[in-house]
Each structure stands twice: as structure tokens, then as C-alpha cells.
C-alpha positions in Angstrom: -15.3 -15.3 -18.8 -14.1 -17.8 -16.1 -15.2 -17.2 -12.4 -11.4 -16.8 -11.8 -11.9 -14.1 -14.2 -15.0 -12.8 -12.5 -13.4 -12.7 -9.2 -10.7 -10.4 -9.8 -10.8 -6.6 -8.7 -11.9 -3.7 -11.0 -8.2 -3.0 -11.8 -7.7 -6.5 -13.5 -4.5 -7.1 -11.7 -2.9 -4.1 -10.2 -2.5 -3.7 -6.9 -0.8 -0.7 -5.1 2.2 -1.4 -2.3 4.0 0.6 0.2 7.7 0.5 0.8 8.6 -0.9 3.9 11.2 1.7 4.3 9.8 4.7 3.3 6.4 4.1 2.8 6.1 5.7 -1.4 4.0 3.6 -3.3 4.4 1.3 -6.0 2.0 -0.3 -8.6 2.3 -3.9 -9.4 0.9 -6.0 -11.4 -0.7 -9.6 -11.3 1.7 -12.4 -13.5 -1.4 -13.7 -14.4 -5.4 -13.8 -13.8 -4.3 -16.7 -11.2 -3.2 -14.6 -8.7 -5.7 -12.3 -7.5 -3.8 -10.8 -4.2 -1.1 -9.8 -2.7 0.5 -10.6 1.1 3.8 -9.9 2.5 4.4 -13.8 3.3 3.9 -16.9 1.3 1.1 -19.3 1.1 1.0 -22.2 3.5 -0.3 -23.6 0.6 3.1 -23.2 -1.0 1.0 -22.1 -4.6 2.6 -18.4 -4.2 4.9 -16.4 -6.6 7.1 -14.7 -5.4 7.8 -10.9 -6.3 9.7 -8.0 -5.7 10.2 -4.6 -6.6 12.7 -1.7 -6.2 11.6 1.6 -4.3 12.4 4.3 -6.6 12.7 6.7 -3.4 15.3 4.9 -1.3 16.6 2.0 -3.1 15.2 -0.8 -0.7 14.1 -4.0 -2.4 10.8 -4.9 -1.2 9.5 -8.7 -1.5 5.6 -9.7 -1.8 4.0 -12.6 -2.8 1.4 -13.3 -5.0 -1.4 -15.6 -4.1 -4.3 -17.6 -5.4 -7.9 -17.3 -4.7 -8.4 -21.4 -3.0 -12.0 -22.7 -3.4 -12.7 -23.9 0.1 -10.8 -20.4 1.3 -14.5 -19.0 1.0 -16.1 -21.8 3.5 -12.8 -21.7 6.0 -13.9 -20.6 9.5 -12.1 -17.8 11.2 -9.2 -18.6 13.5 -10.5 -19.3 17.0 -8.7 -17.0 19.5 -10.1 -17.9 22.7 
């Protein structure tokens, strides 16, 4: 198994997101064992895929994106905001 592999959560891919209208929740999965997370804007890195889904509750289309796990993103320093 890869460490790509390795690093993925217990639920190999599925992640659980709230409407932004009415707050039900939805279960999505990864597109692949790439993408590891889930934000609700892109990647400066512009490595992101995009996704959507529609509530089944009120209709709205909700939009997500899908990210990467970046090698240096575990020696990055946190954002100084002093």
C-alpha cells in the first residue's frame, strides 16, 4: 500500500457535508485515493477537482472541492497573524 494510501481516513474516501442552505447532510465520495479532503474553495495550488452535489432537502446545488495531500504541506509554518 502507498503512503498516499496510508494516509487516507478510516472511511477510504467518504467524507460527510452540510448544505449550505439547510444544513442536511450529504455523503460524498473521493474521485480517487488522490484526493484525501474536502474544502469549500479551491487549491492555490490549482491541483483541486471540483464537485458538487444536489441537497435532496431543498434543491440547492452545493460546490466543494477536492484536494490533494502536498508533501511540503506537512513542514508549512502556520500563517503569522501578528
Amino acid at each position: 500500500m502507498s503512503n498516499r494510501q496510508d494516509s487516507l481516513n478510516p472511511t477510504n474516501g467518504k467524507h460527510t457535508l452540510s448544505c449550505s442552505n439547510c444544513g442536511k447532510d450529504h455523503v460524498v465520495y473521493s474521485p480517487s485515493s488522490e484526493y484525501i479532503s474536502t474544502t469549500l474553495g479551491p487549491c492555490p495550488r490549482v491541483d483541486h477537482q471540483k464537485g458538487f452535489f444536489d441537497c435532496v432537502s431543498c434543491n440547492k446545488t452545493n460546490t466543494f472541492y477536492w484536494h490533494k495531500r502536498h508533501r511540503d504541506d506537512r513542514f508549512a509554518k502556520p500563517p503569522d497573524h501578528s
